[in-house]
C-alpha positions as CSV (number, residue, x, y, z in Angstrom):
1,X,61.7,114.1,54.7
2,X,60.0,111.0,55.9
3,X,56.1,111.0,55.6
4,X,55.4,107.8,57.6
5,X,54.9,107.9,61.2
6,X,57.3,105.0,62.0
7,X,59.9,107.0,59.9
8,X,59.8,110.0,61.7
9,X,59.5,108.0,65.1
10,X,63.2,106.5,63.5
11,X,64.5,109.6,62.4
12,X,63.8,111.1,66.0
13,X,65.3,107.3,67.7
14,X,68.8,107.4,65.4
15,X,69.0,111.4,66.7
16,X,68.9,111.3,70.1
17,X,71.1,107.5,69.7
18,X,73.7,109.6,67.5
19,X,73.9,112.2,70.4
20,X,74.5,109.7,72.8
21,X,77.1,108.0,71.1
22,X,78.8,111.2,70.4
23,X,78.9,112.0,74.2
24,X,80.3,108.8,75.4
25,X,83.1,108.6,72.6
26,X,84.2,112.0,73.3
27,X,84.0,111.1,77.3
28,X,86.3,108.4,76.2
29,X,88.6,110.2,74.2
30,X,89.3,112.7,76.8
31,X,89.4,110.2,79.3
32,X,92.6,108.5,77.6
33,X,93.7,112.2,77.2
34,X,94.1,112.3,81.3
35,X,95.7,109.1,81.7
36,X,98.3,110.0,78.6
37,X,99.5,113.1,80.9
38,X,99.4,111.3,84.3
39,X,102.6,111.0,85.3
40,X,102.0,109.0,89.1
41,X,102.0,105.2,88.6
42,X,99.1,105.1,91.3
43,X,96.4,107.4,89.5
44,X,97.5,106.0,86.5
45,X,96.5,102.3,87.2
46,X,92.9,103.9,88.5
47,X,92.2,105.9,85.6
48,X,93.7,103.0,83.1
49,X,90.8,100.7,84.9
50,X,88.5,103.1,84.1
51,X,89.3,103.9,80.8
52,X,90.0,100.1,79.4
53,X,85.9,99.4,81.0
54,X,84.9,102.5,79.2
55,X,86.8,101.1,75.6
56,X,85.2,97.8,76.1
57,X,81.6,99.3,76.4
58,X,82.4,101.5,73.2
59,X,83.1,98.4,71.5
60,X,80.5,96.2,72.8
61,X,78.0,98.7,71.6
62,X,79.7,99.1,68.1
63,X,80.5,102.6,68.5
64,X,83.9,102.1,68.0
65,X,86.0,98.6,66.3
66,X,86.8,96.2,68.8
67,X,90.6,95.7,67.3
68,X,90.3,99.7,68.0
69,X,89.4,99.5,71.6
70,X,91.9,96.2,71.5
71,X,94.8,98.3,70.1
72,X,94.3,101.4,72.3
73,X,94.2,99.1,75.8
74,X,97.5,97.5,74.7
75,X,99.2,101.1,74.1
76,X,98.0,102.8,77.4
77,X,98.8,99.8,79.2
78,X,102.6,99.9,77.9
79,X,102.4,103.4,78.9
80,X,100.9,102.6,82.5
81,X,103.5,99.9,82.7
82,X,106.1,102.0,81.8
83,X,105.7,104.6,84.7
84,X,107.1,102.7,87.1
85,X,110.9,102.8,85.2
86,X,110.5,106.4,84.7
87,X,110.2,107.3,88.6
C-alpha cells in the first residue's frame, strides 16, 4: 500500500476515475443494446444520434479505441439504414 500522501491521494483519484468510466461504458453498451432491438426507423435514427455522440465521447476520453467507436457507428448505422427496407 502506498505510504506517500500524493500516492494515496492517486490511488483514491484512479478509483473513483475507474468507477466512472465503468458507468459510462456500461451506459453505452446498453444504449447500443436498445437501438439493436428497435425495430421503428424513427426511434432508431434518435437513439443512433445518441448513441454515435455517446461512442465519440468514450473515445475521445480513451475509454474505449477510436477504430472501436469507428467500427461500431459504421455497423449500427447499416442497421439504422436498413430499417427502412425491412418495413
Amino acid at each position: 500500500m502506498a505510504n506517500h500522501k500524493s500516492a494515496l491521494k492517486r490511488v483514491r483519484a484512479n478509483e473513483k476515475k475507474r468507477l466512472l468510466n465503468r458507468f459510462q461504458h456500461k451506459t453505452t453498451r446498453s444504449m447500443i443494446k436498445r437501438l439493436r432491438l428497435t425495430t421503428d426507423k424513427a426511434a432508431a435514427t434518435d437513439l443512433y444520434k445518441t448513441v454515435a455522440s455517446l461512442l465519440d465521447k468514450l473515445a475521445k476520453r480513451n475509454i474505449i479505441h477510436k477504430n472501436k467507436a469507428s467500427n461500431n457507428k459504421s455497423k449500427l448505422a447499416k442497421l439504422v439504414n436498413g430499417l427502412a427496407v425491412a418495413a
